[in-house]
C-alpha positions, 0 to 999 in steps of 0.5 A: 795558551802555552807557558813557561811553568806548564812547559817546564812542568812537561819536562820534569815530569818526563814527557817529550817536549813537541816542536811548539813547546819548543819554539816558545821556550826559546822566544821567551828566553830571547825576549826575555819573557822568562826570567833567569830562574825560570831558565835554570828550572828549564835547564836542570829540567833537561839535564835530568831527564835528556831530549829525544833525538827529536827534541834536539833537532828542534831545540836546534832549529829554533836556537839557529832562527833567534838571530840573523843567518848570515847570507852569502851570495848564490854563486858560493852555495856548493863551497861553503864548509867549517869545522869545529873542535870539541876543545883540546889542549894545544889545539891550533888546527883551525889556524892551518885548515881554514887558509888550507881549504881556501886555497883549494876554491872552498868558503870557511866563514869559521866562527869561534871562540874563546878559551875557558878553563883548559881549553885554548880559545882560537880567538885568543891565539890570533889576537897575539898578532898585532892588529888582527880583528876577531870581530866583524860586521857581516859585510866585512865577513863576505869581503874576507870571504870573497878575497881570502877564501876564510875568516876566523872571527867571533859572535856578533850581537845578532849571532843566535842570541839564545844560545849566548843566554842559555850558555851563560846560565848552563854555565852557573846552574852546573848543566854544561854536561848536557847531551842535547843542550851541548849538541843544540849549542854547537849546531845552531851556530853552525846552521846560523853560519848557511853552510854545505858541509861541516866536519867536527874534531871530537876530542877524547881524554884527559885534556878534553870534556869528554874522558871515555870513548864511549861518551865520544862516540855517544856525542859524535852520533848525537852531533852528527845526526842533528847536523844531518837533519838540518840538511848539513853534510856532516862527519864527525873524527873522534882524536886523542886529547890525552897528550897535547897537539903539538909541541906548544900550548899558550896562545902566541906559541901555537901561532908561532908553531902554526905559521912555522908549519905553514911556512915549511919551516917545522913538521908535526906528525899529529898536526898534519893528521888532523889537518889532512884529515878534517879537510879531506873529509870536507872535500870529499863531503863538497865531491871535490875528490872521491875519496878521502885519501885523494882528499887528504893528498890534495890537502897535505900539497897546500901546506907543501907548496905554500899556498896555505901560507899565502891563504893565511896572509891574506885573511890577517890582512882582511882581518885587520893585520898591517900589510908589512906586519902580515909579511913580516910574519909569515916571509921575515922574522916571526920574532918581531911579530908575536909577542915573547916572554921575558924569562924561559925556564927549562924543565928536566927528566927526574930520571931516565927512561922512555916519555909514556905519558904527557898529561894535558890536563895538568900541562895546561893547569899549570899553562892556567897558572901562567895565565895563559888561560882563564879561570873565569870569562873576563880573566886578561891573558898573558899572551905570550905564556905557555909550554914548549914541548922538547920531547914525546911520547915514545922519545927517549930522555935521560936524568937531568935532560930538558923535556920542555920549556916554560915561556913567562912572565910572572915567577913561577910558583910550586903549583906549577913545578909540581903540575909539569912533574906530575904530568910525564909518565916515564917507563924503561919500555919504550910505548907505541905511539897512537895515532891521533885519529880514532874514529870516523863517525859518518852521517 
């Protein structure tokens, strides 16, 4: 008979965990047959001592099968495909590709998530439009699927329940930093979701959780490998997080920014990368294309000819969004959509020279401070706060010149005003500009 102290006792003591040992640990923690000390003991086990590649994969694979999968219908199998991003700043890539890679015939049943910390959370940004619905019963995800082509939308009760347990305890035990438990997390819901293909945004720097390329490439592999053994044509993009995505960051702004994009309206050199990118590995993993270029051109053409655009409409509608709102936004005055902050306040260069920095992490430490992103779960956002970014690295500015401009509502404190300081590097030599794209990790 197998138990939870003789189980958690194997993996202190460094002995590899087989796939029985496995699959009771995660029913107990789903039946609560192991009470939340317990747990920790088991997570702080692992921390410690890692998992194999073998004990990931079925720490995955018993995570994914704790809930309902969702099912679709036969007809859609060699169409269904997502992405999923480590977590950055300024991030609002989801909201171009999904509609994107419908346009082109393929399915995104994309479940997401809220922001914590400095991360922005997807659903966050899309409910600054009115009306939109993050949460869906499983019939109305297939109809979306059916009529939209996409969905962005959160958990549901019956969504793999042990990973909403095991995160919530990693989260107050101070294991979050787990190779394997980050890699079972992310992957069994992505198993759970019945898809063909997936392609994954690992972000590096500092506004993202992994600080080195190394520590990238180690959970790319690890991310990549797991996803393949659970028979998920996968390839991992490792980008750079040192600099936000974009020119805004705030859950609104990105909306706006994005439907801009979307509508022909503005062009970004790093957003259209990474969109292009992750969608032309995805049609080339789907053999939509045979080679990445071919996917990335046929990619880039639905967000040149409006088909993204009208992609997008229709998943806001399917997604609760009034008909005449959805038009509003995304053909007449996007300002009479999204909500606005009451007071926009300039920031300036302290001195003249080339942008060779813009740090993400205290951008969004002082976005946090707005409350355009929680501290704690539960925390009530600002919707419409946030940075807008005038100026980039390797732009030219000069003594008193604005580089950005703070979206709020609340006055605003030293904290931040020394944050949005300390974030811009300046140097008399003008810096070469990186692409966002590092490295592509293949299965």
């Amino acid at each position: 008979m197998l138990s939870i102290p003789d189980t958690i006792q194997k993996k202190r003591d460094k002995l590899e965990l087989n796939q029985k040992d496995i699959e009771f640990f995660v029913q107990q923690v789903v039946n609560n047959g192991a009470d939340d000390a317990q747990v920790g003991a088991m997570l702080m086990a692992i921390f410690l001592n890692g998992l194999s590649s073998k004990e990931i994969v079925h720490l995955t694979q018993a995570m994914a099968t704790t809930g309902s999968l969702m099912e679709w219908p036969e007809e859609w199998k060699d169409t269904l495909v997502d992405k999923h991003s480590t977590g950055g700043v300024g991030d609002k890539i989801s909201l171009l590709l999904a509609p994107a890679l419908a346009a082109l015939g393929l399915k995104v049943p994309m479940i997401s998530g809220r922001g914590l910390g400095f991360t922005g959370g997807t659903l966050d940004k899309l409910e600054s439009i009115p009306g939109f619905r993050v949460s869906l019963s499983s019939s109305e995800m297939s109809n979306c699927l059916e009529k939209a082509g996409c969905f962005i939308a959160g958990q549901t009760d019956g969504f793999v329940p042990a990973d909403r347990r095991l995160y919530a305890l990693r989260d107050v035990t101070a294991t979050v930093d787990s190779l394997g438990l980050i890699t079972a997390s992310i992957i069994s819901k992505k198993a759970a979701e019945n898809i063909r293909a997936l392609v994954l945004d690992v972000k590096v720097g500092t506004g993202s959780y992994q600080k080195s390329l190394a520590d990238a490439k180690v959970l790319s592999k690890s991310l990549v490998s797991t996803a393949a053994n659970l028979k998920i044509s996968t390839t991992a993009i490792i980008s750079n997080m040192d600099a936000p995505l974009g020119k805004t960051i705030g859950n609104s702004l990105e909306v706006r920014e994005a439907v801009k994009i979307l509508r022909r309206e503005e062009h970004n050199n790093d957003i259209y990368e990474l969109v292009t990118t992750l969608g032309g590995i995805l049609l080339l993993s789907m053999n939509k294309v045979k080679t990445i270029d071919e996917g990335i051109a046929s990619l880039g053409e639905t967000l040149k000819d409006g088909r993204a655009l009208l992609k997008f409409e229709d998943m806001i509608k399917h997604q609760g969004v009034e008909e005449k709102t959805a038009r509003e936004l995304c053909h007449g005055c996007i300002d009479l959509v999204l909500p606005r902050a009451e007071h926009v306040t300039a920031v300036e260069a302290q001195s003249s020279g080339y942008i060779c920095g813009l740090d993400s992490l205290l951008i969004a430490k002082a976005c946090g401070n707005l409350g355009a992103s929680r501290f704690r779960a539960g925390d009530k956002l600002d919707l419409s706060a946030g940075f807008h970014l005038l100026k980039h690295v390797g732009d030219y500015v000069s003594k008193g010149e604005p580089w950005g401009e703070i979206h709020h509502n609340c006055s605003l404190s030293k904290d931040i005003s020394q944050l949005l300081a300390e974030s811009i590097s300046i140097s008399d030599e003008r810096q070469f500009v990186s692409k966002r794209v590092l490295e592509i990790i293949h299965s």
